[in-house]
Every structure is written in C-alpha cells, then in structure tokens.
VOBA-1610 file (N, C-alpha, C; in pm, whole numbers, padded with zeros to 5 digits, always signed):
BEGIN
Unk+01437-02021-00588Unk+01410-01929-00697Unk+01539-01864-00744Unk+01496-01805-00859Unk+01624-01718-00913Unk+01668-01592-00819Unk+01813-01580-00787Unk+01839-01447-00756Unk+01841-01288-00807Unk+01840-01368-00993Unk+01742-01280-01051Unk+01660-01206-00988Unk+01581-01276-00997Unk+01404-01280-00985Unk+01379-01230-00842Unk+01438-01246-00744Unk+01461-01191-00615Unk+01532-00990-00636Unk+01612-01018-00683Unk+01708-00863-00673Unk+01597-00783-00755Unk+01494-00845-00869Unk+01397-00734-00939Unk+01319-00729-00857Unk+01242-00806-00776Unk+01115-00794-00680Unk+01156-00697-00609Unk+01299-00718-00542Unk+01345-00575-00435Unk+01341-00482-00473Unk+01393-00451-00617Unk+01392-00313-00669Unk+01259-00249-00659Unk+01178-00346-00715Unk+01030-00331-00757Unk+00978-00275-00611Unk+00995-00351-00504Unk+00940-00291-00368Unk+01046-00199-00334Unk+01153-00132-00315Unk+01151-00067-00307Unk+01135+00101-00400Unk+01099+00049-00545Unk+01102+00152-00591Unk+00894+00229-00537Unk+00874+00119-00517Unk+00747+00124-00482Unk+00675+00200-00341Unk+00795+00160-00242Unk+00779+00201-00133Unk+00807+00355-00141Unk+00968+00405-00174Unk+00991+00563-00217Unk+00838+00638-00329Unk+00754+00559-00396Unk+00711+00649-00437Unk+00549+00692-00340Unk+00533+00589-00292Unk+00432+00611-00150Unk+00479+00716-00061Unk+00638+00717+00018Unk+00664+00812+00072Unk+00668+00967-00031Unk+00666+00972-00156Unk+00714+01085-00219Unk+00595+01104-00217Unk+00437+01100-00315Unk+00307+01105-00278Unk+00272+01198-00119Unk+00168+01316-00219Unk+00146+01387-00128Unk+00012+01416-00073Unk-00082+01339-00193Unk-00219+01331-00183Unk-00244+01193-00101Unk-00344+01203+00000Unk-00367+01034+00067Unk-00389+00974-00027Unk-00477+00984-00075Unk-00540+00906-00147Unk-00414+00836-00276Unk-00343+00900-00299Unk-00284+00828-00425Unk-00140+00734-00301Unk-00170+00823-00216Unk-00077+00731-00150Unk-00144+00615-00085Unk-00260+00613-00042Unk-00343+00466-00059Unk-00299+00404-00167Unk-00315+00413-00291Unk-00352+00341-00416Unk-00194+00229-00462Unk-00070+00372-00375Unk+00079+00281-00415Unk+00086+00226-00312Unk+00037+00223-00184Unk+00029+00104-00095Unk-00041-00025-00085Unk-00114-00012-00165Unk-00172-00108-00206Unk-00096-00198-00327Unk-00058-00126-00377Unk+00076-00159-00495Unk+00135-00246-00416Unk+00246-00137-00325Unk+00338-00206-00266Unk+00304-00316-00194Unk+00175-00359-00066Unk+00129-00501-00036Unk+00136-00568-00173Unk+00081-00556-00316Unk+00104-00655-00411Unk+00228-00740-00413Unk+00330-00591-00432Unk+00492-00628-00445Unk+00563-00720-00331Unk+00510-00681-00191Unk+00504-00713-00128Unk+00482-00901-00114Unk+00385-00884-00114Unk+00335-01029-00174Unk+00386-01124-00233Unk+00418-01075-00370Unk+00509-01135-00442Unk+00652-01211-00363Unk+00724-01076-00302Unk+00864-01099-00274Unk+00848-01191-00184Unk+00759-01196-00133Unk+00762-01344+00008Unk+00709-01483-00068Unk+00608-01457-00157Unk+00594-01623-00216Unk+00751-01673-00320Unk+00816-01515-00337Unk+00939-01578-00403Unk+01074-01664-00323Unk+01009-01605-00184Unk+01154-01641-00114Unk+01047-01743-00005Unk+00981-01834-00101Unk+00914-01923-00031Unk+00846-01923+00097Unk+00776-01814+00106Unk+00660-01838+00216Unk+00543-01796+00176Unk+00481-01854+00085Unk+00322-01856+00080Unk+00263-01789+00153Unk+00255-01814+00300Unk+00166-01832+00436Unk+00174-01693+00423Unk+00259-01649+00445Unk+00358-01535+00441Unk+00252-01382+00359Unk+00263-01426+00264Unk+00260-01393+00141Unk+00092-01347+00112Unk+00024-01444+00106Unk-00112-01496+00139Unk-00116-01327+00272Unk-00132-01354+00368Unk-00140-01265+00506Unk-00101-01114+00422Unk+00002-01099+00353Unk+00014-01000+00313Unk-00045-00918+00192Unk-00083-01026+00128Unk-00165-00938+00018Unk-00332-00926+00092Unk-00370-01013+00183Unk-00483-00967+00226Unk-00471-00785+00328Unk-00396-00832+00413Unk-00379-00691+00505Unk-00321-00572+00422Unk-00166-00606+00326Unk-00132-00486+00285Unk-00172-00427+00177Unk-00247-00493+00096Unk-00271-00419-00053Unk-00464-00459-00021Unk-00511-00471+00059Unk-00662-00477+00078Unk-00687-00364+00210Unk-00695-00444+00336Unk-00728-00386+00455Unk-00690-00254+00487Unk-00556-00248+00499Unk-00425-00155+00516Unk-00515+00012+00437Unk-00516-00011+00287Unk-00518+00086+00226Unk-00671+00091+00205Unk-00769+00046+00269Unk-00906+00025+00244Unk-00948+00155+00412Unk-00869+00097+00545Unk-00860+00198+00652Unk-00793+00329+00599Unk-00739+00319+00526Unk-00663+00526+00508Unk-00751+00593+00408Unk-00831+00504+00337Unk-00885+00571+00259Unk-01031+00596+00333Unk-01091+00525+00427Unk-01209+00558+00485Unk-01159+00646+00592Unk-01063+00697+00648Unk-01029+00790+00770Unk-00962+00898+00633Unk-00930+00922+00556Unk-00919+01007+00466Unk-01044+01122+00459Unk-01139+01036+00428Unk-01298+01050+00375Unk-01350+01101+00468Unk-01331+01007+00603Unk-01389+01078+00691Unk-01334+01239+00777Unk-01240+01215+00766Unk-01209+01413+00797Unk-01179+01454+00694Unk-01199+01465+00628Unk-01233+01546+00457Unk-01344+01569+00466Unk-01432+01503+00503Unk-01605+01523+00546Unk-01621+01603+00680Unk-01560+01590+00783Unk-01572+01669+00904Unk-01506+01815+00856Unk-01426+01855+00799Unk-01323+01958+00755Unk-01463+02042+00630Unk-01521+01960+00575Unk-01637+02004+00527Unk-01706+02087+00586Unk-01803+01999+00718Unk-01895+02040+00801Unk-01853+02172+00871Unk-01749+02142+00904Unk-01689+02285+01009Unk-01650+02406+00929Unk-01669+02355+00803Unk-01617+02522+00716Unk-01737+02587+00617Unk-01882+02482+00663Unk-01981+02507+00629Unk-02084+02655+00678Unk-02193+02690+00667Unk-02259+02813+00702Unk-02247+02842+00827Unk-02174+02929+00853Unk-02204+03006+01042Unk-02283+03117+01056
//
C-alpha cells in the first residue's frame, strides 16, 4: 500500500485515540472507541493483515465498547437505587 495512505490512517488513529482519552463522559467515550476499533481496523487491513483486522473490528469497535457501555448502565442504575427513598 501507499505510505500515504498508511501515515493518514496513523494520524487518523491517533487523533482518535487522544480524543477517547480527552472524553469525560463514558459513554461518549464508548462511542470514540468504537471509532477508534474502526480506525483501527482499517490500519491493519492496510498494512496487510486482514485476519488481523477482521478480529479487530469485531472486539474493538463492537464487543469492547458494547461491555463499557453495559457496566456504565449498570452502576448508573445501582448509584440510582442507593440514592433512592430512605
């Protein structure tokens, strides 16, 4: 592939990754991790590994950000209960 096309994917993941760490709400920081597995993704079928690639858009931009957002939910919901009627 182009080295182009390589040096923008990097930028792209890492501009992607800094804005997940900057994100202060979970939840939106789910949503750029899921981004970033995309980007992610990308940069490995570019530098030829499919297999690679494939594995990563399933775990990092599906699974990955599918678990933070249900453990999000779920003590956001317990944090509920406990600040409910005494």
């Amino acid at each position: 592939m182009s080295d182009a096309l390589i040096v923008v994917v990097l930028v792209l993941v890492a501009a992607s990754a800094t804005a997940a760490v900057a994100q202060r709400d979970p939840a939106r920081q789910a949503l750029v991790l899921s981004f970033l597995g995309v980007l992610l993704a990308a940069l490995f079928t570019v530098l030829q590994a499919p297999d690679v690639g494939l594995s990563q858009l399933a775990v990092g931009s599906a699974l990955t950000p599918l678990l933070v957002m249900l453990s999000v939910r779920k003590v956001r919901r317990r944090g509920r209960s406990k600040e409910g009627p005494e």
